[in-house]
N, C-alpha and C positions, 0 to 999 in steps of 0.2 A: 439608546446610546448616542444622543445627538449633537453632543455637545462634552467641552473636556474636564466638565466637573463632574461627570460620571465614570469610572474606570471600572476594568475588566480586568481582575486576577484569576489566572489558570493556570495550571503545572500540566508533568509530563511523568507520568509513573512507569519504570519499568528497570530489569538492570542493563548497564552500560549505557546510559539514555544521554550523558554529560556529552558527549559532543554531534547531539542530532542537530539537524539545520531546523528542527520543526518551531522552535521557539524565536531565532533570529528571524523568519520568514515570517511568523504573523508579528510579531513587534513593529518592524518596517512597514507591514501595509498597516497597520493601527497609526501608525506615526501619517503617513502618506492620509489616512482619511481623517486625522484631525479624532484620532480616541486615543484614549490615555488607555493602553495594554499593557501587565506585564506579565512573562510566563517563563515562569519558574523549571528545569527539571528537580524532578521527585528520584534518586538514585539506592534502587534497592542497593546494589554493592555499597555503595558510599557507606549508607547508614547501616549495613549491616542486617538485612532486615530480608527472613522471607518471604516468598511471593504471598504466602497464608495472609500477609499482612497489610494486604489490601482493602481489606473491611475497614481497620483500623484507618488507616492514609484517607480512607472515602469520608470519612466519620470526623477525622481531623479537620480536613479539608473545608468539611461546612460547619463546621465551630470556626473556623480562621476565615473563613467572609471568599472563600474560589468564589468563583462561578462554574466551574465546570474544569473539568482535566481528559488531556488524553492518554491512552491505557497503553501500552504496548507490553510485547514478551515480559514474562510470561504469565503474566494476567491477563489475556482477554478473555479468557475462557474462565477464570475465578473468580472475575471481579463479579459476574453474573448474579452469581448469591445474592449478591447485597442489594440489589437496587429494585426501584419502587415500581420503575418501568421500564417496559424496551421495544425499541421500536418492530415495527415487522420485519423488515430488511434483516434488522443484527439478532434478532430470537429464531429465524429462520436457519442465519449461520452458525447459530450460536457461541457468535462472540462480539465483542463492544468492544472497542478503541476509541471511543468520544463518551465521556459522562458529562451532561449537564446538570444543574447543581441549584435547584431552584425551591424558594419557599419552605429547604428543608428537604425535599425529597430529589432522590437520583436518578435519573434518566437517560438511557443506554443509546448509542445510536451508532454503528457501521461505516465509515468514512474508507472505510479501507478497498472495498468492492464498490463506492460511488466515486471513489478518486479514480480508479481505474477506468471507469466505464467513461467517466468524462475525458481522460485521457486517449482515451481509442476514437471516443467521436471528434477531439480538438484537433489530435494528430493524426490522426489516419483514418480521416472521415468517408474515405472512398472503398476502407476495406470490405471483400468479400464475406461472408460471414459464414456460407454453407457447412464446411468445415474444418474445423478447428484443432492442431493439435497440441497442448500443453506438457510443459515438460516440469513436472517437481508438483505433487498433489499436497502439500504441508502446509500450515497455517498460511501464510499469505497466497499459496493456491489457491485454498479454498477459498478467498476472498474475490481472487481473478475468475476464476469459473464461473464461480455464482453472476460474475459482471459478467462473463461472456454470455452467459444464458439467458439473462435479464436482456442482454443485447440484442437477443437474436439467432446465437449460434444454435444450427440445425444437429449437428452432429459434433459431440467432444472428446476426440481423442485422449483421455487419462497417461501419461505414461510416467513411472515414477521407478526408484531403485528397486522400492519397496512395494514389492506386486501385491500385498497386503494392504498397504495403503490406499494403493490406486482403487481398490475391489471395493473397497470400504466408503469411500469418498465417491466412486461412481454411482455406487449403492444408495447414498445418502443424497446426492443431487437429482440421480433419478427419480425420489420420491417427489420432490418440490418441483423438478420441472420434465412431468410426465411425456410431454409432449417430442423431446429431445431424447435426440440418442446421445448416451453417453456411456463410452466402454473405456473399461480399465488394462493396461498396456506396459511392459518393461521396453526399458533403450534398446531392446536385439531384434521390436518392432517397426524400430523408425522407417527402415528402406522397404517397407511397405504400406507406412500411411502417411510419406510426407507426400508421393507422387499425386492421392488422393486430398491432398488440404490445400486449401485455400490459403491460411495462415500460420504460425506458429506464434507461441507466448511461450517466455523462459521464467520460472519461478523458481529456480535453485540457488546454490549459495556463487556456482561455480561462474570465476568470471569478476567475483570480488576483486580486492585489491589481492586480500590474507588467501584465494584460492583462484588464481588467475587458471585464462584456457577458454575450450571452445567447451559445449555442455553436448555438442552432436558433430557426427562427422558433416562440416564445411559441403562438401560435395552433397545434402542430399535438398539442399535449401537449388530454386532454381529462379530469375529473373520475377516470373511473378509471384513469387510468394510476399506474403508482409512478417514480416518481423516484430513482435515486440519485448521488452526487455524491461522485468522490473528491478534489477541492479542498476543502482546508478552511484557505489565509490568504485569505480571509477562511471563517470559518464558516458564514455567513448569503452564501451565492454570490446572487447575481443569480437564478440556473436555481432555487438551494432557493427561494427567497423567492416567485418569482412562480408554479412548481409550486404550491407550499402556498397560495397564494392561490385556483387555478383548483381545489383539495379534493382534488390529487393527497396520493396518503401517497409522505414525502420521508425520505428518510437522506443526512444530512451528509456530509463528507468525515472529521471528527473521528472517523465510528465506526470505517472503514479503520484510519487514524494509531494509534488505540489497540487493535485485532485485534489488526496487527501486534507491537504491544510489548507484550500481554499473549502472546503466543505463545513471542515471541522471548525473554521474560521467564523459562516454564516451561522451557524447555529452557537457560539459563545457569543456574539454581538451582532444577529440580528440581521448583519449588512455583508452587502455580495462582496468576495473578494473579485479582485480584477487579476484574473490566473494569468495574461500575459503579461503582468506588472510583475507578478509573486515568482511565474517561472524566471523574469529576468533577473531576478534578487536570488532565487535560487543560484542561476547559473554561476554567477557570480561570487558565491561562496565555494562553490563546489571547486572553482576554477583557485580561488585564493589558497583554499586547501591542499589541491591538487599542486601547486605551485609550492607552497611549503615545504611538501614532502622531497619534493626536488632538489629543492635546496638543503633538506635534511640530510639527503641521501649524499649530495655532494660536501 
């Protein structure tokens, strides 16, 4: 890719996918390195079309000249069938959000638990890691986990609504990484294992724009704990905000959003993104967004 008579076509499959930043974020830094990118969203709603129909989208895709696409809800877990390979990271999770698109054949790869983990060591490089409590076990949990384990973490608090889930997903990282404790946990556990954790990670919905709020009682978070937070509409959550108040050190949901697409970035063209370039192009959309709504509202 070194030069601008070579271009890079990639989409973005999933529904409701029409207003992610994932596609203005790698265009800019394709523009900024001098590659001719462009990328498409793929909108199950739009077109009308169920998730089953992923096969097909894969199959289009390399008749139409992609290079590769990113998977999101609710295909990561479907699109698996189809493809020719996958790497160990995303066959271990078992699920793929990056398909490369080469020679004819598909090939699966995980950006979702490497965006995290580069985001834990970019922005809070000095976190403790012994133990860890996470809140919300559900598909992008499972992605966090697996990065925190990969990271390090000695001990992983599961705690989820759904005590089924948490058992299930303890159960299942257990196998992979034997060496770590990991137990499965409901919210009427927290006043007894945040005095015990080192840090907290928040992977629920709550805290959105559509579900605003704290996701734990404020009081059981203390000066050193670390916070992280993979919501980022809005960037400033509720949970980052009044963390960084009590002197906790906080990571956004924004540094996630740009791991991922700096990841997914080097593997469709080869070349490193520059994540403090991408987060600031991030920030910046987020904030135009955020601004809009303001002025919608007014």
């Amino acid at each position: 890719m070194s030069n601008r008579a070579e271009s890079v076509l990639v989409g973005l499959i999933g529904e409701g996918v029409m207003p992610s930043l994932t596609p203005p974020m790698h265009e800019r830094e394709a523009d900024v390195q001098g590659l001719r990118l462009l990328y498409r969203p793929i909108d199950l709603l739009d077109l009308a079309l169920p998730a089953t129909a992923i096969g097909d989208l894969l199959t289009a895709a390399g008749r139409m000249g992609f290079n590769g696409l990113n998977i999101t809800h609710p295909c990561k877990q479907l699109v698996l069938q189809h493809l020719d390979e996958v790497s160990d990271d995303a066959d271990r999770l078992g699920a793929v959000n990056t398909v490369l698109i080469r020679d004819g054949r598909f090939i699966g790869h995980n950006t979702d638990f490497s965006g995290f983990g580069s985001a834990l060591t970019d922005g809070l490089p000095a976190a403790k890691l012994d133990r860890v409590v996470q809140l919300g076990a559900g598909g992008a949990g499972s992605a966090v986990a697996y990065a925190l384990l990969k990271a390090g973490v000695k001990h992983l608090d599961l705690v989820d609504m759904d005590a089924n889930r948490a058992a299930e997903r303890a159960t299942e990282l257990s196998g992979l990484f034997p060496v770590a404790n990991i137990t499965a946990h409901t919210p009427a556990d927290l006043k007894n294992l945040m005095p015990l954790a080192d840090g907290l990670v928040h992977c629920t919905p709550i805290g959105m724009a559509a579900h605003p709020g704290l996701p734990l009682d404020i009081g059981l978070l203390e000066p050193r704990h670390w916070v992280a937070d993979i919501v980022y509409r809005p960037i400033e959550t509720q949970l980052v905000r009044e963390a960084r108040a009590k002197g906790c050190d906080v990571l956004d949901g924004g540094r996630m959003a740009v791991g991922q697409a700096a990841d997914a970035f080097k593997l469709f063209t080869g070349k490193d993104a520059d994540r403090d370039r991408m987060r600031e192009h991030f920030l910046e959309l987020i904030a135009t967004e955020e601004s809009a709504l303001v002025k919608a509202a007014h």
